[in-house]
C-alpha positions in Angstrom: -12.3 -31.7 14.4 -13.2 -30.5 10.9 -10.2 -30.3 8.3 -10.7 -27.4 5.4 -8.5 -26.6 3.2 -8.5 -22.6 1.7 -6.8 -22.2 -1.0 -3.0 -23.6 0.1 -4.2 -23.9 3.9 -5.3 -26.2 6.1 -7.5 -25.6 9.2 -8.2 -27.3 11.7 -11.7 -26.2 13.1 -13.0 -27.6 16.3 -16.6 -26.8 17.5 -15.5 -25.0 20.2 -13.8 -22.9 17.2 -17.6 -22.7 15.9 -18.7 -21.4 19.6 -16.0 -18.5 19.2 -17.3 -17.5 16.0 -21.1 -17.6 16.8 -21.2 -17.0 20.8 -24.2 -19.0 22.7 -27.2 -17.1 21.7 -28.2 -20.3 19.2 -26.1 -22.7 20.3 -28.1 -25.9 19.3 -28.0 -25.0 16.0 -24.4 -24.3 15.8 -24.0 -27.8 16.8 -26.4 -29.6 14.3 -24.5 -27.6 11.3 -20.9 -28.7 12.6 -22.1 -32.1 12.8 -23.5 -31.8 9.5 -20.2 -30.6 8.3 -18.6 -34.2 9.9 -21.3 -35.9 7.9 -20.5 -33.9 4.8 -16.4 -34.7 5.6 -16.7 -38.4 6.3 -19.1 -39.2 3.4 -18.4 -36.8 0.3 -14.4 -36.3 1.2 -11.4 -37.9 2.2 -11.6 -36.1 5.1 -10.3 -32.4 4.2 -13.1 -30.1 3.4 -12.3 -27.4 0.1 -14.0 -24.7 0.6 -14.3 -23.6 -3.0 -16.2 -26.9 -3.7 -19.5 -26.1 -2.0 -22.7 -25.1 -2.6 -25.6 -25.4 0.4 -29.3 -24.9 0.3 -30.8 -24.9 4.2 -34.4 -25.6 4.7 -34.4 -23.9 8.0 -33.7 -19.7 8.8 -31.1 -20.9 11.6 -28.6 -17.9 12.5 -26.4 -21.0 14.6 -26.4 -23.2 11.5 -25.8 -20.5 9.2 -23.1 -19.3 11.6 -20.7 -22.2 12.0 -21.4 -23.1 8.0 -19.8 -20.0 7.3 -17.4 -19.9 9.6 -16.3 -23.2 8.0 -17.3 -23.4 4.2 -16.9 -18.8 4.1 -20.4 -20.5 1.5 -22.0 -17.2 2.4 -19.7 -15.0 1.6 -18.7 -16.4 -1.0 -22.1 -16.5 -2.3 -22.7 -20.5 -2.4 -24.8 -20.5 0.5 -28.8 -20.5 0.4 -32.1 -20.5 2.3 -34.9 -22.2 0.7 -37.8 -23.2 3.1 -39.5 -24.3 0.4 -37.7 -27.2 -0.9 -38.7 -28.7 2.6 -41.9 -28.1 2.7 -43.1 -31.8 1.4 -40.0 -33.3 3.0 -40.1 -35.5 6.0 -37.8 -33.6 8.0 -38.1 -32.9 11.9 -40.0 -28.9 12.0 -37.2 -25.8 13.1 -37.5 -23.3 15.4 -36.7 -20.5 12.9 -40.3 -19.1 12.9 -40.8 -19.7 8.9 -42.4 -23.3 9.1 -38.3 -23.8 8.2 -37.4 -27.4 8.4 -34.3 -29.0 9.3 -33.3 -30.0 5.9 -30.7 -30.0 3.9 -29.1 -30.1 0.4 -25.5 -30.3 0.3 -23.3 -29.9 -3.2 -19.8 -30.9 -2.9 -17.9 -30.7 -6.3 -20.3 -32.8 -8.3 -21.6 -34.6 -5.8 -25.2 -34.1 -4.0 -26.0 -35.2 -0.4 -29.9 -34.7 1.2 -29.4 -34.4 4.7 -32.2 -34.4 7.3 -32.2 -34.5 11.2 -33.7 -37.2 12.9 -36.7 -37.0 14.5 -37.1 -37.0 18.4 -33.6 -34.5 18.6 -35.6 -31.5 19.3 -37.9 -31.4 21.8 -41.8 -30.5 21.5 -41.0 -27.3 24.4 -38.2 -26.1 22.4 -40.1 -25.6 19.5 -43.2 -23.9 21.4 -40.5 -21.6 23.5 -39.1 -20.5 20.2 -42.5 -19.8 18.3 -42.7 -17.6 21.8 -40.2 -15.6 20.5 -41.2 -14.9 17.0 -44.5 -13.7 18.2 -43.6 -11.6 21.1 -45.2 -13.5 23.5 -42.5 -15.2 25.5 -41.9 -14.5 28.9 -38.7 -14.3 30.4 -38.8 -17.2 32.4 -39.7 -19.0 29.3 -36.3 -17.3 27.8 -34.1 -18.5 30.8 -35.7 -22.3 29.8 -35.3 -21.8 25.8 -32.1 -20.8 26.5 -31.5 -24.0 29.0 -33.1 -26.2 26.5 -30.4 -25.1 23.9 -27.6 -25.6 25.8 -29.0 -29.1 26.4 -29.7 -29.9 23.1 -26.4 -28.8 21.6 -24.4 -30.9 24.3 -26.8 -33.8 23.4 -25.9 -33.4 19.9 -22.2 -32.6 19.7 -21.8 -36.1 22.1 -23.5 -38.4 19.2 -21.4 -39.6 15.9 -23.0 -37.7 13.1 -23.8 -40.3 11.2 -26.4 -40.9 14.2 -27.9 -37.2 13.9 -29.2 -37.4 10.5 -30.7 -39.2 7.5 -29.2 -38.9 4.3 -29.3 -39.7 0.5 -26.8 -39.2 -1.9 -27.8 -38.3 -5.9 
């Protein structure tokens, strides 16, 4: 469970919160981001997450990640949330399936302090990433969309079983 505090509140969001909120459609990458958020919590925080305090640059186009960072942070809405493939590029950070040569990479600004965060390699498989090219370019089948679909199920329950601290790499500045 993730602990934010808005304003004089304090929520208690679970990832099956972050499901609610972003449905199934990209469901592997809801996953990475609230793991990503645990990361954020248990290194930058004493475990309650502001919500005022942030300020996010994503290296990948992700609607899954960018769903369940806003339904978290609100860092879109409230304007502190940004994508950036570019600052990626020359970074060695595992390729995304966002069909921008997006990487999953990011940079994380919590009050005055900057965390680098990057999945590990080896999470996403080869036949995800080649299923999801598929559907940027109009060329996927839908068999091939029954088995993206499959592989992100798999990937997310993959991922939300793992301590975060096992999911990614990460500097702090």
């Amino acid at each position: 469970m993730i602990c934010v505090k808005d304003h004089d509140v304090l929520l208690h969001i679970t990832y099956d919160d972050i499901v609610k909120y972003h449905g199934r459609t990209f469901i592997a990458g809801a996953a990475m981001a609230y793991k990503l958020l645990e990361l954020v919590s248990a290194v930058l925080t004493n475990g309650i997450l502001v919500r005022d305090k942030f300020h996010i640059v994503l290296g990948v186009n992700g609607p899954g990640i960018i769903d369940a960072i806003e339904m978290a942070t609100r860092a879109r809405t409230r304007g502190t949330l940004s994508i950036d493939q570019q600052i990626a590029r020359e970074k060695d950070a595992p390729a995304a399936a966002d069909g921008q040569d997006g990487k999953y990479y990011f940079e994380v600004t919590y009050g005055s302090r900057k965390m680098t965060v990057w999945l590990q390699d080896g999470l996403v498989p080869p036949e995800f990433l080649v299923l999801a090219a598929k559907t940027h370019d109009g060329t996927i089948t839908m068999s091939e969309m029954v088995r993206l679909q499959q592989l992100k199920e798999e990937i997310a329950v993959i991922v939300i079983s793992k301590e975060a601290r096992s999911l990614f790499q990460y500097t702090l500045q």
